[in-house]
C-alpha positions as CSV (number, residue, x, y, z in Angstrom):
1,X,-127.8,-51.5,152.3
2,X,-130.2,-50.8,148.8
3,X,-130.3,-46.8,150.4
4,X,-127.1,-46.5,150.6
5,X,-126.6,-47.9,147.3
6,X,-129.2,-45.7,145.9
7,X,-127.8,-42.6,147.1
8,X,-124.1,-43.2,146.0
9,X,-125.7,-43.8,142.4
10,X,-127.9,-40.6,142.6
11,X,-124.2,-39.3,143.3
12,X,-122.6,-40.3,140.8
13,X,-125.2,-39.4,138.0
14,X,-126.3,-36.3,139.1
15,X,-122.4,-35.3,139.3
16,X,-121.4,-36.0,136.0
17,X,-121.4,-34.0,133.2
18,X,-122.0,-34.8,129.6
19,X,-119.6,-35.1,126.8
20,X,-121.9,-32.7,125.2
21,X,-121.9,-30.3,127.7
22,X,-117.9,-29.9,127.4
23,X,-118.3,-29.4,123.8
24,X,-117.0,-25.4,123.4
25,X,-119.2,-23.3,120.9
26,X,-118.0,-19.9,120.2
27,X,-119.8,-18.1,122.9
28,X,-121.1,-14.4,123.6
29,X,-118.6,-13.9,125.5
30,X,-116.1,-14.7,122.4
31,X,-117.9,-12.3,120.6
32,X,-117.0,-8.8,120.0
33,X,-120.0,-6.8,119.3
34,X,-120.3,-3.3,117.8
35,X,-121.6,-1.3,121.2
36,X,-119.3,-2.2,124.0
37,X,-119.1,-0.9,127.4
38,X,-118.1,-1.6,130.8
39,X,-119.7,-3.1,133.5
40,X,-119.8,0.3,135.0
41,X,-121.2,1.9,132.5
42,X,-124.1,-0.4,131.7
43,X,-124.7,-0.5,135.5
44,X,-125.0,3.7,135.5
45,X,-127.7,3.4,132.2
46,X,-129.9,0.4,133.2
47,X,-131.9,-0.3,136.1
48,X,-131.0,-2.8,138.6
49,X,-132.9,-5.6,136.7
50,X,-132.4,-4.6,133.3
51,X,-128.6,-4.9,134.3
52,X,-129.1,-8.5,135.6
53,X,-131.0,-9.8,132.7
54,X,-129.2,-8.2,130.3
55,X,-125.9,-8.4,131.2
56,X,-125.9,-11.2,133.4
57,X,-128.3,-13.2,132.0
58,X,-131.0,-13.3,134.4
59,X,-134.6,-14.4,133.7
60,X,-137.9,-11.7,135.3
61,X,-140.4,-14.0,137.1
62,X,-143.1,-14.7,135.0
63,X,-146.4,-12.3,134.3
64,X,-144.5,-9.7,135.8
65,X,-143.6,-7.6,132.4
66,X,-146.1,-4.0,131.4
67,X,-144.8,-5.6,128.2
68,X,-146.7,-8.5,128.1
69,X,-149.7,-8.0,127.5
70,X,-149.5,-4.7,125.6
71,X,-151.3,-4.9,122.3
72,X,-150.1,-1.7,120.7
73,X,-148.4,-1.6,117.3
74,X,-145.2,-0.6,117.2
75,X,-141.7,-2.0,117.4
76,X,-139.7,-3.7,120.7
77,X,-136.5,-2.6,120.6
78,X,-133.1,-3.1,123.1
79,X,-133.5,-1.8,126.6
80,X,-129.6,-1.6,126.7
81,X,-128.9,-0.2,123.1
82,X,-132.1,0.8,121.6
83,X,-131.5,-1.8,118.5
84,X,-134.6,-2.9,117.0
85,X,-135.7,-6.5,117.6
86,X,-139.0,-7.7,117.6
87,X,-142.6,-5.9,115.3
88,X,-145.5,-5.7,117.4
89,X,-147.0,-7.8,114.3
90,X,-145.0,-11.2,114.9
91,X,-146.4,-10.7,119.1
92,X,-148.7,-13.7,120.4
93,X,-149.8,-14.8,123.5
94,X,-147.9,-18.3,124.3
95,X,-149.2,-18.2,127.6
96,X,-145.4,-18.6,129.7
97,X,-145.6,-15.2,131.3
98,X,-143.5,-13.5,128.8
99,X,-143.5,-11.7,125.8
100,X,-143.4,-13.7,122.8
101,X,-142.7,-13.2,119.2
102,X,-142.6,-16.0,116.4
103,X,-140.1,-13.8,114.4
104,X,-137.4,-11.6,115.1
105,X,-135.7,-8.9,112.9
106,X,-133.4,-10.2,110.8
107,X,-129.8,-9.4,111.9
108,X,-130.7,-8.0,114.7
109,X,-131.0,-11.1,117.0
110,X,-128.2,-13.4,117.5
111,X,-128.2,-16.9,119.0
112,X,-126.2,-18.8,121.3
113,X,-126.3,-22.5,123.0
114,X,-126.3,-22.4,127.0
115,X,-126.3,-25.6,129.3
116,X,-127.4,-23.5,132.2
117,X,-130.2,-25.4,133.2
118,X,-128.8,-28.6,132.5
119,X,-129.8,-29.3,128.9
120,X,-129.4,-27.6,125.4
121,X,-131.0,-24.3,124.7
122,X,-130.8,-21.6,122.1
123,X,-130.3,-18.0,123.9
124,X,-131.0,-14.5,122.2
125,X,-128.8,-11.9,122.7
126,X,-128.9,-8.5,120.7
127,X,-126.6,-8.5,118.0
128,X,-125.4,-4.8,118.5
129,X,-124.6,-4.4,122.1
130,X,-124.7,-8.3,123.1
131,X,-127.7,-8.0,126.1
132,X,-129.7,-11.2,126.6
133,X,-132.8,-11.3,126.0
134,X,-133.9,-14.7,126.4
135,X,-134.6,-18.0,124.1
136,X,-136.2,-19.3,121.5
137,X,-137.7,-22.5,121.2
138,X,-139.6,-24.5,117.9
139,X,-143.2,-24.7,119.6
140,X,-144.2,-21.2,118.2
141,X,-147.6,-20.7,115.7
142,X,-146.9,-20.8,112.4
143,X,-145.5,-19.3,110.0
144,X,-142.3,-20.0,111.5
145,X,-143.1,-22.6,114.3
146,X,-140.8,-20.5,116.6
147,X,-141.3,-19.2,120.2
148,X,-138.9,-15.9,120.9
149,X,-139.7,-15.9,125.3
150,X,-137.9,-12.9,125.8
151,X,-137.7,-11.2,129.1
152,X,-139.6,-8.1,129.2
153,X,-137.0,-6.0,131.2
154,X,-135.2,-6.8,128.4
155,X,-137.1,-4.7,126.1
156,X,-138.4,-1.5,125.4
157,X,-141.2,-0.7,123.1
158,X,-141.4,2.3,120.6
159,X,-145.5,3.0,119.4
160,X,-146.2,3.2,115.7
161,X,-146.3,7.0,114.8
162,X,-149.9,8.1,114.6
């Protein structure tokens, strides 16, 4: 009798969703954004995975990036649109398995709030052509305190001229 219980309440609460998770934000996918394409043509410029992570918002598995733990000066920019997003400078390890920044380039980076995995984050996108790019979150070094975990596929990197 408890089991059954127990499972109809396990249910019920793992069914229901917040009040704060039907809360509408404006949303990337309100947003116009000044390099637009279709889904064809993004799929014809990017590689399979680039595509998926973004344009669809996927996430590479961990410590799988060339990007990670390159050490190189220079400046990450947008696999999709070639934006500048992240200096080289503002790179530290955090230790997740992806590239990390505590600072982005101003204007450059825009922010979003996703539920996806069932509680409140802030996504990156790039401000230009819309791509995700991953999240940030406030456990970062200082001076900022922030953490930019940004998947790797999702960036290219251009090295300081010599």
């Amino acid at each position: 009798m408890y089991a059954k219980t127990f499972v109809i309440l396990c249910m019920l609460f793992s069914s229901c969703i917040g009040i704060s998770q039907k809360k509408k934000t404006a949303s990337k996918k309100d947003k116009t954004f000044p390099i637009t394409k279709t889904e064809a043509e993004w799929r014809k410029e990017l590689s399979n995975l680039e595509f998926h992570i973004l344009r669809k918002a996927a996430t590479e598995n961990p410590f799988t990036s060339e990007l990670l733990e390159n050490k190189e000066s220079g400046t990450y920019v947008c696999a999709g649109c070639g934006t500048e997003l992240f200096k080289s400078e503002t790179k530290f390890r955090s230790g997740t398995g992806w590239p990390s920044f505590y600072e982005e380039i101003k204007g450059n980076v825009a922010y979003d709030v996703d539920y996806k995995i069932g509680y409140k984050r802030t996504e990156e996108h790039c401000a230009n052509c819309g791509g995700h790019l991953g999240h940030v979150f406030d456990d970062g070094p200082k001076p900022t305190g922030l953490r930019h975990c940004i998947n790797g596929a999702a960036l290219n990197f251009v090295p300081n001229a010599k």
